[in-house]
C-alpha positions as CSV (number, residue, x, y, z in Angstrom):
1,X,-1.7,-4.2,16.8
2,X,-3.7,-7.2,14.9
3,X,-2.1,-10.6,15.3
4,X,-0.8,-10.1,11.3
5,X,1.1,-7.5,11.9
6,X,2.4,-9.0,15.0
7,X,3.6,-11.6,12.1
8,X,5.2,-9.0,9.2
9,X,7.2,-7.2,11.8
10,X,8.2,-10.6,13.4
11,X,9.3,-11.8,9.6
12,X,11.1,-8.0,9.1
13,X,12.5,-8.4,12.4
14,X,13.9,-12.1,11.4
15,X,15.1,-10.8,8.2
16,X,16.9,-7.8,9.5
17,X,18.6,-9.9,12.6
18,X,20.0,-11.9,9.9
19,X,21.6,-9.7,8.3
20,X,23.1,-7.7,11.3
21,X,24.2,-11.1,12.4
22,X,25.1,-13.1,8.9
23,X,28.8,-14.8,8.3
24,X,30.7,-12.8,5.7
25,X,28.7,-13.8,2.5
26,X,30.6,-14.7,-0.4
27,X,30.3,-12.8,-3.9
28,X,28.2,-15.6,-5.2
29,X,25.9,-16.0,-2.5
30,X,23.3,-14.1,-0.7
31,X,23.1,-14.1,3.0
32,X,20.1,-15.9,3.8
33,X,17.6,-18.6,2.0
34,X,14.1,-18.1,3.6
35,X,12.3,-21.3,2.2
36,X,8.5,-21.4,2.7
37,X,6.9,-24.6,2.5
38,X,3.2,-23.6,2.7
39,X,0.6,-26.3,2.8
40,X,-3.1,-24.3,1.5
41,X,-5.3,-26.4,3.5
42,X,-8.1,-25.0,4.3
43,X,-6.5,-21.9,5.2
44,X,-6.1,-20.9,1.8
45,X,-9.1,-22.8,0.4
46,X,-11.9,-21.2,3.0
47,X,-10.2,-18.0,4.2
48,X,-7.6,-17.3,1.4
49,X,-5.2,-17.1,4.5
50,X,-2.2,-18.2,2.3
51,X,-3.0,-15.4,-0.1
52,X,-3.0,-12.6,1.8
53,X,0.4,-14.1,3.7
54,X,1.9,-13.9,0.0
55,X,0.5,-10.8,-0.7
56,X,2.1,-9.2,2.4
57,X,5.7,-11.3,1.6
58,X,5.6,-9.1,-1.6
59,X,5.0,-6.0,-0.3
60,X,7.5,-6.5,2.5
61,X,10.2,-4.7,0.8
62,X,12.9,-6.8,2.5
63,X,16.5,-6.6,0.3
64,X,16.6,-9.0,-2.6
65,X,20.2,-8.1,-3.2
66,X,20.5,-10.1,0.4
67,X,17.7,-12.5,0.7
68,X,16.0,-15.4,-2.0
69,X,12.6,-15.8,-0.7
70,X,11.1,-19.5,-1.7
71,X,7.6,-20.7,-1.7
72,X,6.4,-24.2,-2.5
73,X,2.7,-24.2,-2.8
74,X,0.0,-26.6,-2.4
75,X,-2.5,-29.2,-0.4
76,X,-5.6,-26.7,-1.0
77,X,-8.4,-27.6,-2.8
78,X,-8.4,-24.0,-4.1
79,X,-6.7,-20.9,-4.2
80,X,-7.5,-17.3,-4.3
81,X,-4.1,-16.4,-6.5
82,X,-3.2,-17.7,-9.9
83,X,-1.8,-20.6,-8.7
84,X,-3.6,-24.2,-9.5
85,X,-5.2,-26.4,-7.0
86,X,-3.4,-29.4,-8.7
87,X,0.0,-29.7,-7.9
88,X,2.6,-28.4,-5.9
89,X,4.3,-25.6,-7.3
90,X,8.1,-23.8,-6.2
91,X,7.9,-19.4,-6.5
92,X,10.4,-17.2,-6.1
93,X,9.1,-14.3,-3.9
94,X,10.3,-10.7,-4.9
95,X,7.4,-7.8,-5.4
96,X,5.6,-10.6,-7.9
97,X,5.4,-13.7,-7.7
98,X,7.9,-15.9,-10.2
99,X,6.9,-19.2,-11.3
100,X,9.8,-21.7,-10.8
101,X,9.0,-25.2,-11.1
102,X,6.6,-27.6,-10.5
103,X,6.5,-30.9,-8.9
104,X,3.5,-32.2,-10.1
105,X,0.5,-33.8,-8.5
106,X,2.3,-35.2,-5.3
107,X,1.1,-34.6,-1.9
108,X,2.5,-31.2,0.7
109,X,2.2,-34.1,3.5
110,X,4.8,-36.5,1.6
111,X,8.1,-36.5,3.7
112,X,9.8,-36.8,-0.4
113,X,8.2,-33.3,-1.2
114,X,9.7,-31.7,1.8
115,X,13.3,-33.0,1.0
116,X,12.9,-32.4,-2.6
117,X,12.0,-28.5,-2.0
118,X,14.7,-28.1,1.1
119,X,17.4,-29.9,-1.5
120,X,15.8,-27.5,-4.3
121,X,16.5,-24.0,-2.7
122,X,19.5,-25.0,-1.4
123,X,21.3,-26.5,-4.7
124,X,19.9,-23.4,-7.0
125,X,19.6,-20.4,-4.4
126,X,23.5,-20.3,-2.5
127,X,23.3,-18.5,0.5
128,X,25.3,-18.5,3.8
129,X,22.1,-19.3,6.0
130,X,19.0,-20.9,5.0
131,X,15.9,-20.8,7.1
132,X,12.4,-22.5,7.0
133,X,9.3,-21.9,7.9
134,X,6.3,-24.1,7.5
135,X,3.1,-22.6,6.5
136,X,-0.1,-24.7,8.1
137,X,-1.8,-25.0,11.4
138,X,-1.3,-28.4,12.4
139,X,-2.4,-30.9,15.7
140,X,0.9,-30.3,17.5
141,X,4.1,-32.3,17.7
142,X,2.1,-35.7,18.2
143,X,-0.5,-35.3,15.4
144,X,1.8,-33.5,12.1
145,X,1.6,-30.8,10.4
146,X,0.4,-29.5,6.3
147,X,-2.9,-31.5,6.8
148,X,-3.0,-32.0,2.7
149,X,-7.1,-31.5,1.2
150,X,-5.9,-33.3,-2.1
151,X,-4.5,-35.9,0.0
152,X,-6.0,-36.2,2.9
153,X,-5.6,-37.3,5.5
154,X,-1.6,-37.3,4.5
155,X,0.6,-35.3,7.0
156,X,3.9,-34.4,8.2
157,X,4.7,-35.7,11.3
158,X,7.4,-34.4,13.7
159,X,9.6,-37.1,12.7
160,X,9.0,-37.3,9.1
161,X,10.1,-33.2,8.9
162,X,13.1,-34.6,11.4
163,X,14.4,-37.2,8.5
164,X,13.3,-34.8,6.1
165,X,15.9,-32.3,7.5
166,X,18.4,-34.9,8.0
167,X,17.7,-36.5,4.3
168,X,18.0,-32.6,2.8
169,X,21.7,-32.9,4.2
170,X,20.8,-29.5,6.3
171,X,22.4,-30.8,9.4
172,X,24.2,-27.2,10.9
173,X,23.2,-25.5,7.9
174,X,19.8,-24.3,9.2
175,X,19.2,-20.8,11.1
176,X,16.1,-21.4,12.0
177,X,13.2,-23.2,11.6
178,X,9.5,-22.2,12.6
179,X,6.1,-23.1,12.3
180,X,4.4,-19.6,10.7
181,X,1.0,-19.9,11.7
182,X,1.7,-21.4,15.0
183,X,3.8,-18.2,16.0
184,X,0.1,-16.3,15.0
185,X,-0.9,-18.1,18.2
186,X,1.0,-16.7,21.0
């Protein structure tokens, strides 16, 4: 089995756990907010890695009557989807791509950008469990993560997603967290 599929069936298998596992979910309120906070880099800009991890996200056919899906986008000097290399940009994830809101010209390695997406998804998309997963290879817990092209050599460090979290008021109200590409790895 290829190392991507490895990942969709890892991402299926998180989404479906979920559900088997979720608190009773009030009528307003899905079960879980999956928030993706995927830094380009060079991933996206050389190898269109982000791209083809969107593509797959769509044609996952996990339950949207369960799950929002979130994607903030950015820190590549190009992409190979219709989104712009300036700015960072929020999507809603269903079989297309949804346009949400953008942030503007401000950098994926900015502690501020983190918080404002994590407060984002969960003041508009109510759920009973909200998960994150951040989108970049990085240089481990002492050198950061969402190595920024626009901004370089800006980066999130393990302590700047740490007060991140803590700033976002998500203290007991995240699932999970995981590093996506990193799980590619093992």
């Amino acid at each position: 089995m290829k190392k991507r599929d490895g990942i969709i069936m890892l991402f299926l298998g998180m989404l479906f756990f979920i559900s088997c596992c979720a608190a009773e979910v009030q009528a307003d309120e899905k079960s879980l907010t999956l928030m993706v906070y995927m830094c380009g880099s060079n991933l996206e800009s050389s190898y269109a890695a982000a791209t083809k991890d969107l593509e797959e996200m769509m044609e996952s056919g996990f339950n949207q009557d369960e799950f929002n899906l979130l994607v903030m986008t950015g820190g590549s000097l190009s992409w190979h989807t219709s989104f712009q290399a300036e700015g960072v940009n929020l999507s809603r994830v269903t079989d297309v791509i949804e346009g949400i809101k953008s942030f503007g010209e401000v950098s994926m390695g900015s502690p501020e950008t983190l918080v404002d997406f994590l407060r984002y998804g969960v003041e508009h998309y109510k759920a009973s469990n909200y998960a994150l997963i951040i989108w970049d290879h990085g240089e481990g817990p002492l050198g950061g993560v969402c190595i920024d092209e626009l901004n370089s050599p800006d980066k999130l460090s393990l302590t700047e997603i740490t007060d991140s979290l803590e700033a976002a008021n998500l203290s007991g109200k995240l699932y999970f967290i995981a590093n996506f590409l990193e799980l590619k790895r093992l």
